[in-house]
N, CA and C atoms as a LAMMPS dump frame, in Angstrom:
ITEM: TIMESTEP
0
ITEM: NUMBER OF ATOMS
342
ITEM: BOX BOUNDS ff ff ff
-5.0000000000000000e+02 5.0000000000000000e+02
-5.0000000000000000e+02 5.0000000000000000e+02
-5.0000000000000000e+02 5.0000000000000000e+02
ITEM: ATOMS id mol type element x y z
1 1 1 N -169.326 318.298 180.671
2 1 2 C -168.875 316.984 180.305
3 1 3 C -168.913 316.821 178.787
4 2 1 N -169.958 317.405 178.232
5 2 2 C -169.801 317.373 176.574
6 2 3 C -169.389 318.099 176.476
7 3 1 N -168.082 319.252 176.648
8 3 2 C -166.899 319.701 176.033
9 3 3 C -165.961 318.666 176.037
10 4 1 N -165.922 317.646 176.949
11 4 2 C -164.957 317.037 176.819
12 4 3 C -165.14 315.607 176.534
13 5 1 N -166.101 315.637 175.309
14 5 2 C -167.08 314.399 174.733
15 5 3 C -167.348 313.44 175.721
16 6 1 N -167.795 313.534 176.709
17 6 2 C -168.212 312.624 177.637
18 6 3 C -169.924 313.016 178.206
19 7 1 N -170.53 311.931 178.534
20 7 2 C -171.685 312.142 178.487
21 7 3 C -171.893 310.922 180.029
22 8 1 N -172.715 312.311 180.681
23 8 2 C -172.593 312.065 182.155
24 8 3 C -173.533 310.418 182.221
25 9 1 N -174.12 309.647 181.636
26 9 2 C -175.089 308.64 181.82
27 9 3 C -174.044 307.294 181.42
28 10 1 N -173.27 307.807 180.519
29 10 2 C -172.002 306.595 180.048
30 10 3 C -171.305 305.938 181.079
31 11 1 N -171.616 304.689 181.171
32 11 2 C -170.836 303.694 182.538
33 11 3 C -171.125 304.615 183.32
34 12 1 N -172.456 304.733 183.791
35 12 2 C -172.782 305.923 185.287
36 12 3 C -174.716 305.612 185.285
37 13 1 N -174.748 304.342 184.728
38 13 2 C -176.145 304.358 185.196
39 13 3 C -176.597 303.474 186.88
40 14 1 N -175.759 303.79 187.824
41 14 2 C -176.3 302.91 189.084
42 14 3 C -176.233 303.509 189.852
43 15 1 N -176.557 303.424 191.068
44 15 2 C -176.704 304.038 192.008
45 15 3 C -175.199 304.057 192.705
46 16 1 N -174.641 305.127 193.351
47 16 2 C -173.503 305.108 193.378
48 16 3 C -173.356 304.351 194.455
49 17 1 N -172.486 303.815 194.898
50 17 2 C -171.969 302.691 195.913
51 17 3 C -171.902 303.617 197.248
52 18 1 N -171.577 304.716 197.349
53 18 2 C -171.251 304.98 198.789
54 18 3 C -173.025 305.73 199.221
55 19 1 N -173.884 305.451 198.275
56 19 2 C -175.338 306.493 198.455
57 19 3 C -176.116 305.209 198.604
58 20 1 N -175.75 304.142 197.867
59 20 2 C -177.294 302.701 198.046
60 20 3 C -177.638 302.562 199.52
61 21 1 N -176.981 302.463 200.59
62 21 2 C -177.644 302.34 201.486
63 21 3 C -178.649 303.212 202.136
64 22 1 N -178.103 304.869 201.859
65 22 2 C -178.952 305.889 202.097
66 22 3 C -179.983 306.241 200.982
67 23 1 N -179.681 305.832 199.663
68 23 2 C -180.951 305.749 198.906
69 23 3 C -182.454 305.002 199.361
70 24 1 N -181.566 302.994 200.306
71 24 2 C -182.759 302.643 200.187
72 24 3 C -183.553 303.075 201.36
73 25 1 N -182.675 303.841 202.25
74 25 2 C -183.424 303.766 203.926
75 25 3 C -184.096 304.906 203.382
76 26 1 N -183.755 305.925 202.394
77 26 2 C -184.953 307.185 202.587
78 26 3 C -186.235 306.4 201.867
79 27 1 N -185.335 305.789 200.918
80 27 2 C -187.229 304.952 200.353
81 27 3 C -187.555 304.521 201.055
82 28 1 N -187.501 303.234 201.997
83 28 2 C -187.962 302.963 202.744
84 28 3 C -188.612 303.732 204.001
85 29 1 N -188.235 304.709 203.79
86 29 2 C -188.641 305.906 205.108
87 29 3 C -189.9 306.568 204.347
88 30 1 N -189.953 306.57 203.211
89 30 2 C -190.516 307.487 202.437
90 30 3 C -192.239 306.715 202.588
91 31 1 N -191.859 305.255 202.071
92 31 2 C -192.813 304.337 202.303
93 31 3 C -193.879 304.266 203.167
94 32 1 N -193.013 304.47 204.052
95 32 2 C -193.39 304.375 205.824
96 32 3 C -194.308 305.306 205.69
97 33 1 N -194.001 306.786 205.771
98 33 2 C -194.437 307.387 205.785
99 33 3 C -195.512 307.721 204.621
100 34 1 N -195.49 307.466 203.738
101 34 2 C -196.478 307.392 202.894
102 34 3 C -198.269 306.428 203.273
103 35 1 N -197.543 305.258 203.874
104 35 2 C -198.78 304.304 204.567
105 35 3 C -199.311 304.574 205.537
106 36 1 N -198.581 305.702 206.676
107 36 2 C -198.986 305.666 207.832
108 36 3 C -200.197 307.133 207.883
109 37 1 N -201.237 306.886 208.648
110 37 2 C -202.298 307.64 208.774
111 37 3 C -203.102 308.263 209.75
112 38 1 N -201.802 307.647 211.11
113 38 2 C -202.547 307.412 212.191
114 38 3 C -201.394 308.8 213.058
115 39 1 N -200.928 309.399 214.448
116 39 2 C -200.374 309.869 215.007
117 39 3 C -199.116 309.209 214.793
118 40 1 N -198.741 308.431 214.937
119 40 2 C -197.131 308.304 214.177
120 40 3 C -196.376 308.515 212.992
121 41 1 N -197.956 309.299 212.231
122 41 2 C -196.908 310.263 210.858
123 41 3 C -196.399 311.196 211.537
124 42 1 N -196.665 311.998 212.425
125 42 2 C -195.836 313.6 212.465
126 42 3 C -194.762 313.029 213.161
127 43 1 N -194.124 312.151 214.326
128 43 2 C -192.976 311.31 214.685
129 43 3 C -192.155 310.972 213.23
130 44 1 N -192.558 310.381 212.333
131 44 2 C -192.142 309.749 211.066
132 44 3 C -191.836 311.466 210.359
133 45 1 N -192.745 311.886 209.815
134 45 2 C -192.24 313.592 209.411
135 45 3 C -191.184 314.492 210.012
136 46 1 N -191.302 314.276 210.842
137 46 2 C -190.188 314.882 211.482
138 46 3 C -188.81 314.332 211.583
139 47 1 N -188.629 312.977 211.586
140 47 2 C -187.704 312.247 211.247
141 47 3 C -187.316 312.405 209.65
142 48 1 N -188.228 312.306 209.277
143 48 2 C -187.816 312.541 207.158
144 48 3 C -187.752 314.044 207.295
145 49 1 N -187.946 315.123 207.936
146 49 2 C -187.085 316.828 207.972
147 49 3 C -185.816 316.843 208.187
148 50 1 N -185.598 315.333 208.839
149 50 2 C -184.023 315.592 209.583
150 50 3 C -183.174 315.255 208.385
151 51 1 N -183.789 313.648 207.945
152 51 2 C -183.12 313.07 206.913
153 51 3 C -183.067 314.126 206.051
154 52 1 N -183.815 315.275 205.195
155 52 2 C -184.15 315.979 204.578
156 52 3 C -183.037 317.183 204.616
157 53 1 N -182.433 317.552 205.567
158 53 2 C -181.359 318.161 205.98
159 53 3 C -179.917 317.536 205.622
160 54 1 N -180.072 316.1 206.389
161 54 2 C -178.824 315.595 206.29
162 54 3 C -178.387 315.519 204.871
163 55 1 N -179.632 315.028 203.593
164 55 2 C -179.815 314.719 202.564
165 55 3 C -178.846 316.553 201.563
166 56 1 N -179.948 317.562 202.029
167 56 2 C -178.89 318.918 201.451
168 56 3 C -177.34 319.396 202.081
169 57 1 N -176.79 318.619 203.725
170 57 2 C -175.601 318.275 203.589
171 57 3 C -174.432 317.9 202.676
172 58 1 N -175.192 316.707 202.336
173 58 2 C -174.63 316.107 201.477
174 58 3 C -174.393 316.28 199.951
175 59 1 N -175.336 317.053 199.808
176 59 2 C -175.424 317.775 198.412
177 59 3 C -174.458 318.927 198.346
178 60 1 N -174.363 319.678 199.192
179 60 2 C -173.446 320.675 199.51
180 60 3 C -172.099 320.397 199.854
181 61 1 N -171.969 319.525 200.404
182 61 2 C -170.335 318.502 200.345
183 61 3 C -169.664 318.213 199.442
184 62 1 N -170.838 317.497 198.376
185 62 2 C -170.444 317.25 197.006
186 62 3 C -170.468 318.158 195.924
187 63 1 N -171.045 319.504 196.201
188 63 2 C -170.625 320.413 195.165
189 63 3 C -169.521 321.005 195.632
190 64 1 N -168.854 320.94 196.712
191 64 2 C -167.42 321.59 197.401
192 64 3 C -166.301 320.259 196.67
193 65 1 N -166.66 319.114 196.675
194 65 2 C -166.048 318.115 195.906
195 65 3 C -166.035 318.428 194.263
196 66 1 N -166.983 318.645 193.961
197 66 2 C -166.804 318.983 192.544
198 66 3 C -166.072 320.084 191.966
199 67 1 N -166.227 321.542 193.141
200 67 2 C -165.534 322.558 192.731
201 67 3 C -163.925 322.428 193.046
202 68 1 N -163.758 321.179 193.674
203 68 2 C -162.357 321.247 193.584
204 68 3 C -161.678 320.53 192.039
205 69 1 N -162.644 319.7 192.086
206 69 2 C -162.49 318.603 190.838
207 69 3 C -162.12 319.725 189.498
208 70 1 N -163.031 320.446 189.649
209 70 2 C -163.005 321.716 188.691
210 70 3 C -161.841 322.468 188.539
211 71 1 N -161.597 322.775 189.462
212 71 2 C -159.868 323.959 189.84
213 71 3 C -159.043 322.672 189.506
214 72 1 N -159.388 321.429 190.123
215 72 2 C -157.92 320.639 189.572
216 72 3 C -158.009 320.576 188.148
217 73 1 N -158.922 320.629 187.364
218 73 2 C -159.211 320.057 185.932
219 73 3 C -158.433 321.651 185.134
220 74 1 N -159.221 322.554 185.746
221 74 2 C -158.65 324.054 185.115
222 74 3 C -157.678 324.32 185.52
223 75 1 N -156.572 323.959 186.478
224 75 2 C -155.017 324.209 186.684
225 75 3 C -154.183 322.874 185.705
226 76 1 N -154.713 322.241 185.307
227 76 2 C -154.016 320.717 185.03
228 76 3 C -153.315 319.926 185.755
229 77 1 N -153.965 319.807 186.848
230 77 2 C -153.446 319.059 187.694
231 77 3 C -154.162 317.598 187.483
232 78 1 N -153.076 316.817 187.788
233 78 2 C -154.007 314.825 187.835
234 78 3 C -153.807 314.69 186.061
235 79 1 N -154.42 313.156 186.309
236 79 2 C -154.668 312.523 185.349
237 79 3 C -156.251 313.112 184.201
238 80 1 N -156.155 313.581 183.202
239 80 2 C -157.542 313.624 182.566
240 80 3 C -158.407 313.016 183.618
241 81 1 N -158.381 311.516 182.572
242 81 2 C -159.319 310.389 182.817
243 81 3 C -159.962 310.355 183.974
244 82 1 N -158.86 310.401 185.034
245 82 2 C -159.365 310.142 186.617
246 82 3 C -160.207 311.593 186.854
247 83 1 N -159.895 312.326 186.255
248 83 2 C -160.773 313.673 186.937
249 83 3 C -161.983 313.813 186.207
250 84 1 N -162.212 313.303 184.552
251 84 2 C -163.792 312.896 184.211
252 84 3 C -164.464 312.257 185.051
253 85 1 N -163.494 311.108 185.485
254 85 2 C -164.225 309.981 186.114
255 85 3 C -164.868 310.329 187.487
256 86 1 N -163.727 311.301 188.3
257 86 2 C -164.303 312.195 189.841
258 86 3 C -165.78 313.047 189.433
259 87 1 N -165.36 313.695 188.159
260 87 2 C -166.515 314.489 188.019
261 87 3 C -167.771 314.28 187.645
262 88 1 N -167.656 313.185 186.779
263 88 2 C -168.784 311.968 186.612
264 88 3 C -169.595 311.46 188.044
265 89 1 N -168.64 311.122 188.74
266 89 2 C -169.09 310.919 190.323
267 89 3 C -169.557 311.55 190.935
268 90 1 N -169.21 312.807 191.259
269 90 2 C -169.827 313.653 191.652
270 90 3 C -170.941 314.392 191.161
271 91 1 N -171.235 314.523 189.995
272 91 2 C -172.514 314.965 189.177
273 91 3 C -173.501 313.61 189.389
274 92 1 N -172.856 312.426 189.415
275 92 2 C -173.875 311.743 189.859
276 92 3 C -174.801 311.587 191.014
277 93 1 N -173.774 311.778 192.385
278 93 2 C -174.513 311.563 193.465
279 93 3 C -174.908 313.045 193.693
280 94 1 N -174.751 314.232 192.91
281 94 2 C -175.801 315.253 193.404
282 94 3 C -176.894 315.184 192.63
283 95 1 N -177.01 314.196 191.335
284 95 2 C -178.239 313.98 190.803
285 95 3 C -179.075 312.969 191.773
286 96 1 N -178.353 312.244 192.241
287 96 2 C -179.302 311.09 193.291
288 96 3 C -179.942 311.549 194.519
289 97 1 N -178.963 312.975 195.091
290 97 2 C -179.389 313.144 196.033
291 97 3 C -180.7 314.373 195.963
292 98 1 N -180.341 315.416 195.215
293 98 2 C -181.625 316.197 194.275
294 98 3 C -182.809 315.45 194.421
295 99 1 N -182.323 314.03 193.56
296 99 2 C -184.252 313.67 193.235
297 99 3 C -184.669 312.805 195.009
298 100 1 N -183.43 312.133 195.785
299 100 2 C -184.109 312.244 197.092
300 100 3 C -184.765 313.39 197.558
301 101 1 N -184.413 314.318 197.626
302 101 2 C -184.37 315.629 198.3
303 101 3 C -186.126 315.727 197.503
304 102 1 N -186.294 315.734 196.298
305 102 2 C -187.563 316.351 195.616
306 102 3 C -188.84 315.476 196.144
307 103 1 N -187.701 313.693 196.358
308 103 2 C -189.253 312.519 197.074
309 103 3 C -189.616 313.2 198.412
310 104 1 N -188.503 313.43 199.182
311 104 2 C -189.032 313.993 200.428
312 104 3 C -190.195 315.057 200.475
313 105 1 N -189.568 315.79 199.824
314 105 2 C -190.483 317.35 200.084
315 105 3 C -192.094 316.717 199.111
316 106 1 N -191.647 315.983 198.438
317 106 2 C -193.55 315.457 197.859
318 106 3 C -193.81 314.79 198.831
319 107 1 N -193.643 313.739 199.392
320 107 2 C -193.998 312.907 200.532
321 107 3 C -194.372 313.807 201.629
322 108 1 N -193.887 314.462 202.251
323 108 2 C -193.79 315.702 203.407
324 108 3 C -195.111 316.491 203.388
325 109 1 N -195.093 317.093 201.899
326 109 2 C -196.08 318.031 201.497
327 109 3 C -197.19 317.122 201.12
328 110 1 N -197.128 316.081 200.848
329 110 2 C -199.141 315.162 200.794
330 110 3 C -199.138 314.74 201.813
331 111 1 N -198.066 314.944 203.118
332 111 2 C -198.85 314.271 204.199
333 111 3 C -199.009 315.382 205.052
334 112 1 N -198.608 316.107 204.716
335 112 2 C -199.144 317.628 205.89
336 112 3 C -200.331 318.281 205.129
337 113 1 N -201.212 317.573 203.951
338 113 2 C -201.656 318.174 203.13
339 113 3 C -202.701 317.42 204
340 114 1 N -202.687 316.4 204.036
341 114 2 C -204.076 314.988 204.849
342 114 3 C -204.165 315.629 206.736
């Protein structure tokens, strides 16, 4: 993105619109599981492995999105603008979904640690 003076944080600081709802349910899952102490953590853990999966799905979706973004950008195909702007998008929600992916596995790992 800074070859092409753009800087991935510029008009790109929010949570992306199609991820807020799955941002807040893993926090909220994360929560859960963080408070709970009793036999309904490993029910709850095992549910955040799944999310935890679905979560590197999605990460992997969006780098197949980006590598197209890429081939369109390196053939010249589209508009510039619109294809910073795809690629902006997409570097974003694999940054959102990364640092989900990193809460899980800490959450996961201090409660299989107790």
């Amino acid at each position: 993105m800074e070859l092409m003076d753009e800087k991935l944080a510029e008009n790109n600081k929010r949570v992306p619109p199609e991820l807020a709802e799955l941002v807040f349910e893993v926090q909220e899952q994360l929560g859960e599981l963080r408070e709970t102490h009793n036999g309904s953590a490993s029910a709850l853990a095992i549910a955040m492995k799944e999310r935890r999966g679905e979560l590197e799905g999605l990460v992997a979706t969006t780098q197949e999105e980006l590598e197209r973004n890429f081939a369109r950008w390196d053939g010249g195909a589209g508009e510039r603008q619109e294809l910073v702007n795809e690629l902006k998008s997409a570097l974003s929600k694999i940054a959102y979904l990364q640092t989900l992916t990193r809460d899980v596995d800490r959450v996961l790992e201090s409660t299989s640690a107790n």
